[in-house]
N, C-alpha and C positions, 0 to 999 in steps of 0.2 A: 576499746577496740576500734580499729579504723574503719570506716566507711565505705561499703565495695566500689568500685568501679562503676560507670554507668553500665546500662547493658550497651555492647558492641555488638552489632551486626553487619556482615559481610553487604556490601550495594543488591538488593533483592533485585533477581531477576522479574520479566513480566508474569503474571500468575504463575506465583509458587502454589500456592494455596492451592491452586486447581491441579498443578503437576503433583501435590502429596497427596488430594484428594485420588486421585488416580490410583494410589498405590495399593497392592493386596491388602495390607497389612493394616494401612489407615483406614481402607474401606468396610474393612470388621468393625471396626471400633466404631466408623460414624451408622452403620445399620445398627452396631447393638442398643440404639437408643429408641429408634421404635420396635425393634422385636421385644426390648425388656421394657415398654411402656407401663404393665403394670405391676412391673417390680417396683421401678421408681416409684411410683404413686404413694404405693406401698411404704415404703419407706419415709416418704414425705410425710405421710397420715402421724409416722411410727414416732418418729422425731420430735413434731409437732406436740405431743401429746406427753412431752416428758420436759418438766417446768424449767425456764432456764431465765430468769429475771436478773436485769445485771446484778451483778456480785455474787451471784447466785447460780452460777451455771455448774457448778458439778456433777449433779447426773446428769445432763445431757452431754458434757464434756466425755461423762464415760462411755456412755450408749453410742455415741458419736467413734470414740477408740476401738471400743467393741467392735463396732461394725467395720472401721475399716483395716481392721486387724484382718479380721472374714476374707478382706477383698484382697491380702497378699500385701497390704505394708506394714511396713516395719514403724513401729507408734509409738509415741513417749506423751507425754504431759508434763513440759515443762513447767516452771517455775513462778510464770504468771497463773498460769492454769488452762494456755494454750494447748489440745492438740497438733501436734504436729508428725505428718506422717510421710512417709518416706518412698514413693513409689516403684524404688528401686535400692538397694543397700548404698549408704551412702560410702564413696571412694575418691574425697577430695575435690570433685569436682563443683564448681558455681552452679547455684539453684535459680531456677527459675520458681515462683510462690504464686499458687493459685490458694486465696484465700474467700474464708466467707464466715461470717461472725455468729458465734450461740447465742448471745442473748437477746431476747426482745422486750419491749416495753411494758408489754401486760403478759400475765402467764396465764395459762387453762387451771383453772382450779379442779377441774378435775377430767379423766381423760376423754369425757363425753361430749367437752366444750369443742372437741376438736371432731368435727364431722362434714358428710357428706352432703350437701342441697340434693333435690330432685333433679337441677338443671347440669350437674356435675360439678358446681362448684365445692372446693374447700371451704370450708368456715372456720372461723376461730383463733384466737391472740397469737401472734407470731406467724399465721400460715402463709403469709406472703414475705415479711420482713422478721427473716430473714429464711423463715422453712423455705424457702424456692432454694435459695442459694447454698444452703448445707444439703437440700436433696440431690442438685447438681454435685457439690461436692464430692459423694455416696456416687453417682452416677459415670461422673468420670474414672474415677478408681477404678469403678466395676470394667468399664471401656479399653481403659489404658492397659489392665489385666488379660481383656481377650485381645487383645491387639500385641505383636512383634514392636519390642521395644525401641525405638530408632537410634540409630550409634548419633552420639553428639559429643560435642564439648560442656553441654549443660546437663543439667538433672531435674529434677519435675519434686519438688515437693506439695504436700496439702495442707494447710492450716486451718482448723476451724478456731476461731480465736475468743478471747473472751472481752468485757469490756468496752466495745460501739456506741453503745445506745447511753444514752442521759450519762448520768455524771461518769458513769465507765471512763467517758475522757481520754477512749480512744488505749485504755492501759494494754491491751491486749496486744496492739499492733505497735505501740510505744517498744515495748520489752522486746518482740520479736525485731523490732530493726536497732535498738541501744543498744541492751545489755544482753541476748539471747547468744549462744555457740554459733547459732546463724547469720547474725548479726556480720557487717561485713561479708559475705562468698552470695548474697540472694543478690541476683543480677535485673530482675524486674519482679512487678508485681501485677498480677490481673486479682482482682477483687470483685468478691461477685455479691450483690448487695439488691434483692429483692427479683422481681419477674422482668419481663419483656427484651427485648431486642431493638429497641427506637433509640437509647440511647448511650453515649460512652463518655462517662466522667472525668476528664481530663484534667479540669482547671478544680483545684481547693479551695473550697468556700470556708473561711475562718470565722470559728466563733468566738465567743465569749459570755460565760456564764457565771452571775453570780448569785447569792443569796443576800438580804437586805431585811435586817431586821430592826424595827421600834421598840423600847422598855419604858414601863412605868411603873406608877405605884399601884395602880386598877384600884376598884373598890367597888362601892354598889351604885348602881345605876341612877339612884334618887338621891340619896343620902348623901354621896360623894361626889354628884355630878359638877361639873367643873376642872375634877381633876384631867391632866393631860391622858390623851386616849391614844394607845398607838396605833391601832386600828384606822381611826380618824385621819391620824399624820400620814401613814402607809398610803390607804386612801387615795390622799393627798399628793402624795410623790406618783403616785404609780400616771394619776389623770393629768399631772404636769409634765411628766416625760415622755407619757404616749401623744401628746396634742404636739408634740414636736414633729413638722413636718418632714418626711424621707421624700430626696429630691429623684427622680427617675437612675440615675446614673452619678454616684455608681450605686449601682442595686444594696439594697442593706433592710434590715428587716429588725424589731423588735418582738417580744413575744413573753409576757408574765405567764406562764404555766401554773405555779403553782401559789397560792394562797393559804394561810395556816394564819390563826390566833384565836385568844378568849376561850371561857368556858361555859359562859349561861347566856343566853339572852339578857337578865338585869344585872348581868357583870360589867364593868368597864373591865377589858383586861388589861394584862398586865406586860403583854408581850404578842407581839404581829409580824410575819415573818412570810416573805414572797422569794419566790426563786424566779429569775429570768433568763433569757437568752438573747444575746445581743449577735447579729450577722452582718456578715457584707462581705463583698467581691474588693472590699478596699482596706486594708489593712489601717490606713493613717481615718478611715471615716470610722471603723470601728473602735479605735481608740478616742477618737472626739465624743463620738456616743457614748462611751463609758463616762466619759469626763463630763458630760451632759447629763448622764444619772446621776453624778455625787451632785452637782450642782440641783437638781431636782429633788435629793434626799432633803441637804441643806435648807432649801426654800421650806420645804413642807416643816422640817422638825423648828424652825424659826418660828414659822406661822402659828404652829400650836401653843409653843411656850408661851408667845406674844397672847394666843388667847387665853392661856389659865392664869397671867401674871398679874390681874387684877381680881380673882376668882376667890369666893370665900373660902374654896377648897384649893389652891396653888396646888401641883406637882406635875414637874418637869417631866417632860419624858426626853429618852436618848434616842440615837441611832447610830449601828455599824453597817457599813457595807462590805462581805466579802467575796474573793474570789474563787469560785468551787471549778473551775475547768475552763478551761481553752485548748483550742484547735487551731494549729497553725497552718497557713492556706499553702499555696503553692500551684505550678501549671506547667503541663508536660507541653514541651515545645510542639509544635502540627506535624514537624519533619522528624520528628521521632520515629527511629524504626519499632516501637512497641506498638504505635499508633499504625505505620504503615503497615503492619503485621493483619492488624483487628481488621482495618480497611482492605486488606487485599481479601482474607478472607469474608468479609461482606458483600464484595463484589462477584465473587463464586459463586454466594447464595441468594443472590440480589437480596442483599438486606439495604434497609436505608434507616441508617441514624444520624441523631444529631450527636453534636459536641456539648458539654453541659458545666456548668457550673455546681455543683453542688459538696457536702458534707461527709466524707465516707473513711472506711478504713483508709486509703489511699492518701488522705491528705496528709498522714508520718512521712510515706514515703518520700513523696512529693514535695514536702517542706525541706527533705533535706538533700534533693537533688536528685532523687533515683527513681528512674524508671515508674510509674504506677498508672495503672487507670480504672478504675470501675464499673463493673457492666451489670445486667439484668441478665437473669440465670434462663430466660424464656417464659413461656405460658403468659397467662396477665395476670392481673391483681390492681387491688384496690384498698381501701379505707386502711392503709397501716397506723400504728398507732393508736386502735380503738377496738371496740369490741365487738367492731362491723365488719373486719377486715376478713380478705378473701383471696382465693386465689383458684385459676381455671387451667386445667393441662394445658388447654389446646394450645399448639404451636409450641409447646415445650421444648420436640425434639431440634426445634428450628434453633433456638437458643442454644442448644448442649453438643450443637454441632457445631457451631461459630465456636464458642469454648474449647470442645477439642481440635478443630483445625488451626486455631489460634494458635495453641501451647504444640504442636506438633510440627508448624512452622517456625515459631521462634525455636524450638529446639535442633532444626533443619539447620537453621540459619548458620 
């Protein structure tokens, strides 16, 4: 299927934002976000609390359906295992995609992980990345419902998606813009990807991840010592590729996450196996990097064989390196009207953000030429990724109003 159009929009007059802000209609929708302050909440808590680890999102995939069935759209669960929901019957017309991702990196093991501080904070795995931005999700529906629907040429669909986080590899948002019914008519994208309002994702940071595993013959730690250890080689690779200097510009980053081998302490084992993540703002530096890893495998699996080769106990060990995911970069031009969209409506509400580089659903879109940018769904937050993370209302409504004024001018437009 072809590839839609960019988004087109007519030369924007001076504050639109402010002229729809004005209107009856619009003006319900942006109060219902502090009168139903804790609905929201509510829902954030509700969310939070029902496990969605990648590959693994189906019940929140459903609870997510559920609810915005409630809220008067029309809901399916496509074929990845996206929700997508329909804010209005669909009738041919190009979609405008307010998206925001299920899955997060650690799950509540059970629903009490997920609670309230004394100080009003959220606590607990996923409440900030990505629970802000599926509560926003929930929040707009509910908005867009008491609000008079604006006549356009476009349509307002919601996606909550699956697939984001770690080796997901982005499959979520892959399927919605290749192979989806939607695929081709979604005319932009706003992705809404953790808390706050400072800043707007524009430019696609690309990754690259792979898996890097050592074999041997292992044995026992005295008896057989000498044999090749892959652990040792691993070791080996990992502290000769990280001592490789990153120069300021262009920004690039490495990052060994995970760690796996052996089985006793007086085991040599028999198998050692690291996953990493290679990044950068440079497409031609992060494929050097990678070329700089196998050249670092290589070193390391030489150096050990050369050690057991005179050894009373000889055995070889091997190494594979493969490739479990990548993320193709990309950057919406400054003069983009999805961008002048975000920016007129920040100037209505004196917001000030920056422009950012970083990793999000957004970077499918934007690899392949269309409209995207990714924003912070309001409130704050903190420690994503761990078991510290967090997340505070305050200023929520401030975030869920840029959101809807955002998607009510591009639908103006």
């Amino acid at each position: 299927m072809g590839l839609p159009l960019p988004l087109r929009l007519r030369p924007r007059r001076p504050s639109v934002a402010a002229a729809i802000a004005d209107r009856p209609d619009a003006k319900a929708g942006l109060l219902f976000f502090s009168r139903e302050r804790a609905w929201i909440n509510e829902k954030h808590l509700a969310l939070c609390r029902v496990p969605a680890p990648t590959f693994l999102e189906e019940r929140r995939a459903a609870w997510m359906a559920a609810e915005l069935e409630k809220l008067g759209c029309q809901v399916e669960i496509d074929r990845a295992g996206n929700v997508v929901a329909f804010a209005e019957r669909p009738s041919g017309k190009p979609w405008i995609a307010l998206t925001a991702h299920l899955d997060t990196v650690l799950a509540p093991r059970t629903p009490d992980d997920i609670r309230v501080a004394s100080d009003g904070r959220f606590l607990g795995p996923g409440i900030s990345d990505n629970g802000a931005g599926l509560a926003a999700l929930l929040a707009i529906a509910a908005a867009w419902r008491e609000s008079e629907r604006p006549e356009s040429e476009l349509s307002l669909v919601l996606v909550a998606n699956v697939g984001e986080e770690g080796e997901g590899n982005l499959s979520g948002m892959r399927y919605l813009c290749r192979q989806s019914p939607l695929a081709g008519t979604i005319r932009g994208f706003v992705v809404l990807d953790g808390p706050g309002t400072d800043h707007i994702t524009a430019h696609a940071l690309g990754s690259r991840r792979f898996e890097v595993s050592f074999s041997g013959p292992g044995g026992h730690s005295w008896s057989d010592y000498g044999t090749g250890n892959p652990v040792h080689a691993l070791a080996q690779a990992i502290g000769d590729f990280t001592a490789i200097p990153q120069p300021k510009s262009p920004r690039s980053s490495i990052n060994f996450g995970l760690i796996e081998g052996g089985a006793s302490v007086n085991s040599i084992p028999s198998e050692a196996r690291a996953k990493l993540d290679i990044r950068s703002e440079s497409p031609a530096r992060m494929d050097e990097l990678a070329e700089l890893l196998t050249d670092s495998i290589e070193r390391a699996l030489a150096a050990e064989n050369e050690r057991v080769a005179n050894s009373r106990k000889p055995g070889r060990v091997t190494a594979k390196i493969r490739e479990i995911g990548s993320r193709p970069g990309g950057k919406l031009p400054e003069n983009a009207p999805l961008l002048g969209a975000i920016r007129d409506v920040e100037a209505h509400f004196g917001i000030r953000s920056a422009l950012d580089c970083a990793s999000t659903d957004a970077n499918i879109p934007l690899s392949l030429g269309l409209p995207a940018v990714s924003i912070g769904a309001g409130g704050q937050g903190g420690g994503a990724h761990t078991t510290a993370e967090w997340f505070h209302p305050e200023g929520r409504e401030t975030g869920l109003r840029r959101i809807y004024l955002t998607l009510r001018s591009l639908l103006a437009s």
